[in-house]
C-alpha positions as CSV (number, residue, x, y, z in Angstrom):
1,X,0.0,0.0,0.0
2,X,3.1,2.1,0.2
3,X,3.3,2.5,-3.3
4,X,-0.3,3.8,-3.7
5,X,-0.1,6.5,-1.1
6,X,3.2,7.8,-2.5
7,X,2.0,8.0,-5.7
8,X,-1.4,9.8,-4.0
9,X,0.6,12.1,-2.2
10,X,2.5,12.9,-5.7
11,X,-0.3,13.5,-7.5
12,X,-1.9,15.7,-4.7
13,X,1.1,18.0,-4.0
14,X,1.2,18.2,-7.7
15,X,-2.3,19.9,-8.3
16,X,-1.2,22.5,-5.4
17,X,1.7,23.3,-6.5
18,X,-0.1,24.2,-10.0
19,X,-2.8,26.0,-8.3
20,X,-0.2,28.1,-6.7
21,X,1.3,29.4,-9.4
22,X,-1.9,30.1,-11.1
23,X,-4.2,32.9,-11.4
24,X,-6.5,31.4,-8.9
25,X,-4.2,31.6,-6.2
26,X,-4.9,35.2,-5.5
27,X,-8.9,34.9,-6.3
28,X,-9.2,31.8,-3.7
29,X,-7.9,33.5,-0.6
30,X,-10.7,35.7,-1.1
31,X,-13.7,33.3,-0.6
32,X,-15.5,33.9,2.4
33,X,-16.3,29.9,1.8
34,X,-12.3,29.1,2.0
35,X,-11.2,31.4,4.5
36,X,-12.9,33.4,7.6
37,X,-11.8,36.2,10.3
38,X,-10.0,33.5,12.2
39,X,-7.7,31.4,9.9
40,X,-7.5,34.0,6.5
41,X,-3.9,34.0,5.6
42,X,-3.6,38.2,5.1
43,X,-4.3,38.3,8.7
44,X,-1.5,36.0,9.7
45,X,0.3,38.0,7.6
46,X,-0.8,41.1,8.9
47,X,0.2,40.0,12.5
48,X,3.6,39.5,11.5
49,X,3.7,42.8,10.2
50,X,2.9,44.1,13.5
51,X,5.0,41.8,15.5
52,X,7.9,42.8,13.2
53,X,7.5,46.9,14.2
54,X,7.3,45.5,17.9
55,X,3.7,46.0,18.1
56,X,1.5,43.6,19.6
57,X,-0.2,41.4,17.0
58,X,-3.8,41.4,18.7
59,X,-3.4,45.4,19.1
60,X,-6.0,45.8,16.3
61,X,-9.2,43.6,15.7
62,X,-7.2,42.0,12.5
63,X,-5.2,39.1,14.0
64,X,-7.3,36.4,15.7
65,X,-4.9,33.1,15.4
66,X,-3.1,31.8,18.8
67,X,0.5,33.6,19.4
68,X,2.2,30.0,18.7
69,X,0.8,30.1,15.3
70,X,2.2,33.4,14.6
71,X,5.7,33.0,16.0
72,X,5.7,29.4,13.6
73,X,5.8,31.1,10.8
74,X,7.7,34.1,11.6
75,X,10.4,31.5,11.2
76,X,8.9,29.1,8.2
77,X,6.6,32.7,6.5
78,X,8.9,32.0,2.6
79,X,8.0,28.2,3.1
80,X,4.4,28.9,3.2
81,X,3.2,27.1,0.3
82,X,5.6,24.1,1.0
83,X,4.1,24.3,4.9
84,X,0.2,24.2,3.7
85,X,1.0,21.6,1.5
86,X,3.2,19.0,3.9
87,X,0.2,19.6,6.5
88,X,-2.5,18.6,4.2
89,X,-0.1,15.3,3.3
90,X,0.6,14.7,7.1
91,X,-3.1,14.6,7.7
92,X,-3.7,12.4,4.9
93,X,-0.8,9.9,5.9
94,X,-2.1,10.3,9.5
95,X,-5.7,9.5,9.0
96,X,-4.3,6.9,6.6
97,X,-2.3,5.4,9.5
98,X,-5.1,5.4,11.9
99,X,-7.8,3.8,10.1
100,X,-5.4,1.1,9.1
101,X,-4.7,0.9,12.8
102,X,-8.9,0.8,13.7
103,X,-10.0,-1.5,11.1
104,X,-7.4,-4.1,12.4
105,X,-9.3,-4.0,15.7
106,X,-12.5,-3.9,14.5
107,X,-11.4,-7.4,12.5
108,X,-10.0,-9.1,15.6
109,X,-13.8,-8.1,17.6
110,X,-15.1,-9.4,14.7
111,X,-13.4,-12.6,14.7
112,X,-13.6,-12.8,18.2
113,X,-17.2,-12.5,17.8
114,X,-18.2,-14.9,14.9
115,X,-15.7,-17.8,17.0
116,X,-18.5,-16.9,20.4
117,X,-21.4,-17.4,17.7
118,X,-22.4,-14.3,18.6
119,X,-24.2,-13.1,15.7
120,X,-27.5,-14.2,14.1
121,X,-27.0,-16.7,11.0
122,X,-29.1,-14.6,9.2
123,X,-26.6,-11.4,9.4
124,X,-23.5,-13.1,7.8
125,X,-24.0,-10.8,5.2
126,X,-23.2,-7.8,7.1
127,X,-20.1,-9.0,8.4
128,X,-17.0,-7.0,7.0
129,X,-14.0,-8.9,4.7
130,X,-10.5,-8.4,4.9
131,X,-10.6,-7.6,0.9
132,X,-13.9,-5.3,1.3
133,X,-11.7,-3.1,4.1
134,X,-8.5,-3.5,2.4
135,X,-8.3,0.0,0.4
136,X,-10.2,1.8,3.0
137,X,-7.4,3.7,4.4
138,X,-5.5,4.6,1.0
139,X,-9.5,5.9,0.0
140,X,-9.9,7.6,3.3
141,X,-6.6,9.5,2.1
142,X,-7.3,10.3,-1.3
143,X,-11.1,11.6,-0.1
144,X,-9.1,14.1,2.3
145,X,-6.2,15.1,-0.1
146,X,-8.5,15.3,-3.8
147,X,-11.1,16.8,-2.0
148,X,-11.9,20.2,-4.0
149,X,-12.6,21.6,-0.1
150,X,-9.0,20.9,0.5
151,X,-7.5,21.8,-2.2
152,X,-8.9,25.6,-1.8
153,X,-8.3,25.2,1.5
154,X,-4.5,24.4,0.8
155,X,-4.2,27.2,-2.3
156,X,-5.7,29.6,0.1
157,X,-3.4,29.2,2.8
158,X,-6.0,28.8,5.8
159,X,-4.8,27.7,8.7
160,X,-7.6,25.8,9.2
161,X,-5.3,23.0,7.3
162,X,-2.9,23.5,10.1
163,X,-5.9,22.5,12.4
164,X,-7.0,19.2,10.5
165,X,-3.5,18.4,10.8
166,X,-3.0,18.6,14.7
167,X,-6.8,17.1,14.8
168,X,-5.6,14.1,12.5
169,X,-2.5,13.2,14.5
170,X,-4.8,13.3,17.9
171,X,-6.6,11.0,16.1
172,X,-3.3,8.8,15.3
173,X,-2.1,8.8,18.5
174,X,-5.6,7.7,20.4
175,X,-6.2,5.1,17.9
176,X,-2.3,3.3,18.5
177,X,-3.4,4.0,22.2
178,X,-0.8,6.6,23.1
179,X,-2.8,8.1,25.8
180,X,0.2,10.7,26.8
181,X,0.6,12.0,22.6
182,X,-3.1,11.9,22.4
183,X,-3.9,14.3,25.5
184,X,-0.7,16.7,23.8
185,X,-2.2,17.3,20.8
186,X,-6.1,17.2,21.8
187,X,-5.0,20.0,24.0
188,X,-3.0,21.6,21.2
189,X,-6.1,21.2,19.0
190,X,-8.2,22.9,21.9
191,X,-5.5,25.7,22.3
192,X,-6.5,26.4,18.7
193,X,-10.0,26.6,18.6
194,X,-11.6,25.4,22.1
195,X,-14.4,23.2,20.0
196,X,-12.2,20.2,19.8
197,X,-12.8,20.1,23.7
198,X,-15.4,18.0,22.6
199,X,-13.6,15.0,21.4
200,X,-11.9,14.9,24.9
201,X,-14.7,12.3,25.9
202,X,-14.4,9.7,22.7
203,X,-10.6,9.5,23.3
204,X,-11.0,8.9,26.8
205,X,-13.6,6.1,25.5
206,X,-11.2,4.8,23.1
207,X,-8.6,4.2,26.1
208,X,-10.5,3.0,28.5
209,X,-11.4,0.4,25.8
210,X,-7.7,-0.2,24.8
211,X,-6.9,-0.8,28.4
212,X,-9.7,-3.3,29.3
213,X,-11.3,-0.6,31.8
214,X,-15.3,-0.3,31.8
215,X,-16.9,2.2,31.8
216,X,-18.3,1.6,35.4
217,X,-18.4,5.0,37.9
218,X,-18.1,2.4,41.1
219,X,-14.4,1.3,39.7
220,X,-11.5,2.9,41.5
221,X,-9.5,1.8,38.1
222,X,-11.9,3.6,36.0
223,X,-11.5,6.8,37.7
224,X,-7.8,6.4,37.9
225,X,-7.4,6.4,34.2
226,X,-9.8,9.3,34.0
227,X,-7.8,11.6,36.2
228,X,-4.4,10.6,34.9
229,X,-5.5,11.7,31.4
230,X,-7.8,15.1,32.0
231,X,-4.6,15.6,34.0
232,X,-2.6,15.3,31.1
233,X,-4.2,17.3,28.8
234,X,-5.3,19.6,31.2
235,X,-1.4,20.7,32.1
236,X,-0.4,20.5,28.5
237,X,-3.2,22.8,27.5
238,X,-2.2,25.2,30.9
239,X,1.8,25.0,29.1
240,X,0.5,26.1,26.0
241,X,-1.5,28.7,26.8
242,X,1.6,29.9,29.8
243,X,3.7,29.8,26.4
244,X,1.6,31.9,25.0
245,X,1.8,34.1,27.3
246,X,5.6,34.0,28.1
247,X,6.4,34.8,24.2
248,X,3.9,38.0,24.5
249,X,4.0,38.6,27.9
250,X,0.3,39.7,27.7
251,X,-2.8,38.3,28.0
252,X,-4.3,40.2,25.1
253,X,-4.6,36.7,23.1
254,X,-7.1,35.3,25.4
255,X,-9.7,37.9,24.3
256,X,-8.4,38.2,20.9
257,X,-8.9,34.5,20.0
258,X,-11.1,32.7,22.3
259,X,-13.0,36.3,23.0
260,X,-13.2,36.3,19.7
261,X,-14.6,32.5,18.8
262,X,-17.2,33.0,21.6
263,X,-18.6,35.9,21.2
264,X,-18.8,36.3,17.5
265,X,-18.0,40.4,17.0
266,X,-16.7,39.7,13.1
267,X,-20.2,38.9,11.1
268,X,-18.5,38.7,7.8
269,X,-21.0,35.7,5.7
270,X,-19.2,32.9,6.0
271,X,-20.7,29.5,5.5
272,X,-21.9,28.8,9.2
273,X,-25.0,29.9,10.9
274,X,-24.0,32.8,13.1
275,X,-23.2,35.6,10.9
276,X,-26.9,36.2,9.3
277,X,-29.1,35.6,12.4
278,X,-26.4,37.8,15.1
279,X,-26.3,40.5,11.8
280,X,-30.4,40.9,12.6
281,X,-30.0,39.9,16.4
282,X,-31.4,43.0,18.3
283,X,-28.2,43.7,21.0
284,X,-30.4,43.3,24.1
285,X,-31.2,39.5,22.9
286,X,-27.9,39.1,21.8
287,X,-26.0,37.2,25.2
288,X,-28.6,34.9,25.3
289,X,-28.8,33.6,21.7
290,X,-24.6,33.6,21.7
291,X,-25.0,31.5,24.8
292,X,-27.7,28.9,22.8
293,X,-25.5,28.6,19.4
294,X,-22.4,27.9,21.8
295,X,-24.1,25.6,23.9
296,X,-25.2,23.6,20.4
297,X,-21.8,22.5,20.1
298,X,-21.0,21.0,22.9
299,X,-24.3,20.1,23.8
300,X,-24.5,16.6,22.0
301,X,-21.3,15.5,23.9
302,X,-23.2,13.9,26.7
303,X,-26.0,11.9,24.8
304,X,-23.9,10.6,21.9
305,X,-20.9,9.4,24.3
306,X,-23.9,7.2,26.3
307,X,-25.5,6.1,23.0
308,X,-21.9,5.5,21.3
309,X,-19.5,4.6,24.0
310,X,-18.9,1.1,22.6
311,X,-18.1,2.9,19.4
312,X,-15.6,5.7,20.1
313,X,-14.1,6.2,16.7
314,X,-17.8,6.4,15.1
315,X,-18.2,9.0,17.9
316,X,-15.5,11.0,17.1
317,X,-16.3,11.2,13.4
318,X,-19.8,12.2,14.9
319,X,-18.4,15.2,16.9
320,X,-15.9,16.4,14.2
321,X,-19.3,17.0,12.1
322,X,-20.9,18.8,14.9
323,X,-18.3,21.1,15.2
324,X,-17.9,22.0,11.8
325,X,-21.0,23.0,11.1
326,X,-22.1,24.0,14.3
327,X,-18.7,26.3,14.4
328,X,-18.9,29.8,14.5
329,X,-16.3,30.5,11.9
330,X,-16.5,27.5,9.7
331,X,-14.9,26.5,6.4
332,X,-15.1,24.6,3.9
333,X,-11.4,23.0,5.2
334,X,-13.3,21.9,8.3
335,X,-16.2,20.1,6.0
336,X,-13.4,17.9,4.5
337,X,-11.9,16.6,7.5
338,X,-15.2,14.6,8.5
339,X,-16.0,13.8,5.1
340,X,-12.4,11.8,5.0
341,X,-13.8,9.4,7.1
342,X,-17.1,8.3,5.4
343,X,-15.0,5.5,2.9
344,X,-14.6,4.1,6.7
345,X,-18.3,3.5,6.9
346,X,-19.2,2.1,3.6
347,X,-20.6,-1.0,5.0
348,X,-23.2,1.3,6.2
349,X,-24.4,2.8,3.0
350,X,-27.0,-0.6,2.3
351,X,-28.7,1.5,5.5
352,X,-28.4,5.1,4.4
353,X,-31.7,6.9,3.6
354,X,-31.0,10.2,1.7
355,X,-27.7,9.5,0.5
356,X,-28.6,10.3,-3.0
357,X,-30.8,14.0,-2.3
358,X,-28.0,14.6,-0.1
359,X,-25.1,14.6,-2.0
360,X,-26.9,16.2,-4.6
361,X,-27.8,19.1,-2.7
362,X,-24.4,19.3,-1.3
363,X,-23.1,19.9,-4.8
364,X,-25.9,22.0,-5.8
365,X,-24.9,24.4,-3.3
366,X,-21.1,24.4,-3.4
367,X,-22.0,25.5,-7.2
368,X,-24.3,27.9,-6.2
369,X,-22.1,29.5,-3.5
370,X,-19.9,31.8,-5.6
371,X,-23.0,32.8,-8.4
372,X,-25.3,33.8,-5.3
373,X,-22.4,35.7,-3.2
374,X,-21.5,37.7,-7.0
375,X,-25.1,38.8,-7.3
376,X,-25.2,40.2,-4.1
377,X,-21.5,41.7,-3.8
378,X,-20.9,42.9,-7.7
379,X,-24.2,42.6,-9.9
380,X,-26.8,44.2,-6.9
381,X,-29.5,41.8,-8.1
382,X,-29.7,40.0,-4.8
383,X,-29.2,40.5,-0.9
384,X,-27.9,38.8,2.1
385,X,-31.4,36.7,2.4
386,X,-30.2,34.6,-1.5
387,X,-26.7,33.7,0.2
388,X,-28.3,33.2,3.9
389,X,-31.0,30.5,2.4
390,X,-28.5,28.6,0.1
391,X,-26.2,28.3,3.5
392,X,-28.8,27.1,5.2
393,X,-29.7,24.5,3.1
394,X,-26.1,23.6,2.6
395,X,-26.2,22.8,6.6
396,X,-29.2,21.2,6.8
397,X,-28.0,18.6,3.8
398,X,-24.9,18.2,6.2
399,X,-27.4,17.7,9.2
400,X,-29.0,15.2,7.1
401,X,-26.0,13.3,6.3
402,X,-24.3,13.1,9.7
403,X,-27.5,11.7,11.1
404,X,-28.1,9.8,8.1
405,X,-25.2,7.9,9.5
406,X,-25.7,7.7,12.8
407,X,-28.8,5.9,12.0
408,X,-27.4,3.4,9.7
409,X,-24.8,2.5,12.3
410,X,-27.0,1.9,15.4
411,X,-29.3,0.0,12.4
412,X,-26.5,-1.9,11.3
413,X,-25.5,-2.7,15.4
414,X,-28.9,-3.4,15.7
415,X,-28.9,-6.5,13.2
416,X,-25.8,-7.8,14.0
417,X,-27.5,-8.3,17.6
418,X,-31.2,-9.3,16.8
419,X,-30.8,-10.6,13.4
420,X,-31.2,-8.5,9.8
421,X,-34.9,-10.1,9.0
422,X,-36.8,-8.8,11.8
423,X,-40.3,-10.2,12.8
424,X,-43.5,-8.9,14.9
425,X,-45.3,-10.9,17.1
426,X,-47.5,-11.8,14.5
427,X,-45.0,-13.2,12.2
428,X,-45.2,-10.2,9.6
429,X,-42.1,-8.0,8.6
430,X,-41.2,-5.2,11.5
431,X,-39.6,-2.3,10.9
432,X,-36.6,-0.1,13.0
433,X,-37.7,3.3,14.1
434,X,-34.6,5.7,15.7
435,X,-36.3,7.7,18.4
């Protein structure tokens, strides 16, 4: 498989290098789809202009990225092409690596299983092949590095790649059971953005499994674990942020980046759900509603780590989703780190619903993004209400497909518990309702 990924990683470094000597390369950065207040690349550059005269960078209500961000590539800023391009291929290569890693465990439960007889004979069919999940990682790679999402992403110089990347290797690191890598760069993925807080509960899953602990709240070993990893990511997140502060020596960058996440001041359109409604928000209503779309995010934690926690990996694909469209400054860069993962779950798509109107309306509005944004920027024939409604719709077709999935993989659990042909009472067919 070696061979394959190199030549995958070739052809992908290839079409950005191309890109970036193209016209294109100065009309992507632009995008408010590619790029936002938070990760655009003129800001970066922009607090490095500041830093250089000895100003502080988050003086202004420009710069909004985390000071270690900005002192990276005061060193690496004429290797910036070569930087967004080796990130996007580490978080290819990582995911590739850890979904190589995961489906080797979810063979040996398997095999475990079907040795226990303890599956229904009538649900053979569901059961996975070492040829079916043979190319899944190399196709979980080539969905994150030929996604069009990334590729702008990568020609536009977001840091949002940077992001995937440090999300990808947390990802790597949990899956090969590294508990003390995994905490480090979970809390460097939370130093970056705060929403990735929320996978802190499917990699402490994920461990617990590894280790043979249960999830039991009356086991002293349980609880042990628990507090030796919050512990760890909780002082590697405090070093960080006391880094931070020691290569300022301000706290300015508290308010400038996670001030600025939380309380949503920038309502430049993006492709998220804030900007529109806070733009029409009157101010006296305006706490409270900030305090709901937060809250949204993290919200879902709780319920999907009960309903999942046998299935940690499917619940961090879950979260990633949430937070990237739930986000208040999304891109399209955070839309193609989940999507990666669905070749992982193509046994599931015999159970998908909407699969089809989905990814048609998906496409539809990537299309229509640019035509609707140019009426209403250049040609005056539209408003903010055109490019609201098709961003709307674009989220509610990702709403539809993350759930979608969640309820082909509890279906799919289901069956391989209680059998695939299901039967009432009475003998005639039943059918599985997700409440």
């Amino acid at each position: 498989m070696a061979a394959p990924l190199t030549l995958l990683l070739i052809v992908a470094v290839t079409i950005r290098a191309v890109l970036f000597r193209s016209s294109l390369a100065e009309l992507i950065p632009e995008r408010v789809e590619v790029v936002s207040p938070l990760n655009a690349w003129k800001r970066v550059v922009e607090g490095l202009a500041l830093l250089d005269l000895g100003v502080s960078p988050y003086a202004g209500d420009v710069f909004h990225e985390t000071p270690l961000i900005i002192y990276f590539f005061h060193f690496v800023i004429d290797y910036a092409e070569i930087v967004f391009m080796m990130a996007d291929a580490l978080t290819a290569v990582a995911l590739y690596l850890a979904v190589k890693d995961y489906n080797k465990t979810v063979f040996r439960k398997q095999k475990y299983a079907l040795e226990a007889e303890r599956y229904p004979l009538d649900c053979l069919e569901l059961i996975r092949t070492p040829k079916e999940m043979y190319y899944i990682p190399l196709k979980v790679a080539m969905f994150y590095l030929l996604n069009p999402f990334t590729i702008l992403s990568c020609v536009a110089k977001s840091t949002c790649g940077l992001n995937n990347a440090v999300i990808a290797l947390f990802i790597l690191c949990t899956v090969k059971g590294s508990s003390l890598m995994s905490a480090i760069f979970l809390a460097l993925a939370t130093y970056q953005s705060i929403y990735p807080l929320t996978l802190f509960a499917p990699a402490l899953l994920y461990l617990l499994q590894r280790l043979y602990i249960p999830v039991n709240w009356q086991r002293s070993s349980f609880w042990l674990f628990t507090t030796q990893y919050a512990f760890m990511y909780l002082g590697s997140l405090c070093v960080m942020v006391c880094l931070s502060f020691f290569l300022l020596s301000s706290w300015d960058f508290l308010s400038s980046v996670y001030g600025f996440i939380l309380s949503v001041p920038d309502l430049t359109p993006n492709i998220g759900l804030f900007w529109y409604f806070f733009a029409e928000m009157f101010e006296h209503f305006r706490l409270f509603f900030i305090c709901v779309f937060q809250i949204n995010v993290f919200f879902y934690t709780i319920p999907l780590s009960i309903k999942l926690k046998e299935h940690p990996v499917f619940l961090i694909f879950m979260q990633i989703a949430i937070i990237s469209i739930f986000k208040s400054y999304p891109t399209v860069g955070d839309i193609a780190l989940y999507m990666a993962f669905l070749p992982a779950w193509n046994h599931l798509y015999r159970f998908l619903r909407n699969i089809f109107l989905v990814s048609v309306v998906l496409l539809a509005c990537s299309a229509l993004f640019p035509v609707l944004w140019h009426l209403w920027i250049y040609a005056g024939s539209a408003n903010s209400n055109f490019y609201y409604a098709i961003t709307l719709l674009f989220n509610v077709a990702q709403i539809l497909l993350v759930s979608d999935y969640f309820y082909a993989y509890l279906r799919r659990e289901h069956h391989l518990t209680h059998g695939l042909y299901l039967k009432r009472k009475d003998g005639s067919e039943a059918t599985l309702v997700l409440k």
